[in-house]
C-alpha positions in Angstrom: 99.9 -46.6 28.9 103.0 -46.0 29.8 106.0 -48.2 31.1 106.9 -48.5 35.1 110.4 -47.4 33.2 108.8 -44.2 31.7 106.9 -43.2 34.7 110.1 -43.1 36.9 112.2 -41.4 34.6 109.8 -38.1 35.1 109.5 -38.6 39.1 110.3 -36.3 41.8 111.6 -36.7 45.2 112.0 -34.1 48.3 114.7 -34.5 50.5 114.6 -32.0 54.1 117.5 -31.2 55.8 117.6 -29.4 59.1 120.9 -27.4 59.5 122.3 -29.3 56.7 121.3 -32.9 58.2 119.4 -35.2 56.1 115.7 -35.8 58.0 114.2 -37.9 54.9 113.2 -38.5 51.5 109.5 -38.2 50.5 107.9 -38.5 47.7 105.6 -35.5 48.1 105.7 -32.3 50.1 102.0 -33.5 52.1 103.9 -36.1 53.9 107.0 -33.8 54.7 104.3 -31.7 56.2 102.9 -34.8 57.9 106.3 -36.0 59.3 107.0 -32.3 60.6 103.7 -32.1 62.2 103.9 -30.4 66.0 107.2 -28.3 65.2 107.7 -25.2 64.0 107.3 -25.9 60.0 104.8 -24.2 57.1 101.7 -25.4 56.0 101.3 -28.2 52.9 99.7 -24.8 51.4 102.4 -22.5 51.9 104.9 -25.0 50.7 103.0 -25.9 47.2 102.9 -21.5 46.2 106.6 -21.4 46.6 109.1 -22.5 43.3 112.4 -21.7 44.6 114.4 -25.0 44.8 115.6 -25.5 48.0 112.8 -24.2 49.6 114.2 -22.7 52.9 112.1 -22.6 55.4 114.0 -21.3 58.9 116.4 -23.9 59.4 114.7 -26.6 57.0 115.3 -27.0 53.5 113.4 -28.9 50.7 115.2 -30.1 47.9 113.4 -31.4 45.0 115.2 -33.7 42.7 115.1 -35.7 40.1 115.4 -39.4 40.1 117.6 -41.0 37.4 
């Protein structure tokens, strides 16, 4: 079993911007899709076949990073 330490070292976060403005951090792209629910914004099942990082999507971007 591993530590609580261990287990963050290998976690991921997404961060969205819109035009370069910071919307939120999540801790998985289901709930950016969530949040962005209503607007103009891809599906959870577009966003999980793309491996570019940022993924740019119009105006939004998803950065996935790293937590320390």
């Amino acid at each position: 079993m591993a530590t609580y330490k261990e287990q963050q070292q290998n976690k991921a976060y997404y961060v969205l911007l819109e035009d370069g403005v910071p919307l939120g951090t999540f801790g998985n792209l289901k709930k950016i899709t969530e949040y962005m629910e209503g607007k103009d914004f891809p599906s959870y099942w577009t966003l999980v076949r793309k491996e570019e990082n940022p993924l740019i999507c119009g105006v939004y971007r998803i950065y996935k990073v790293k937590h320390h």
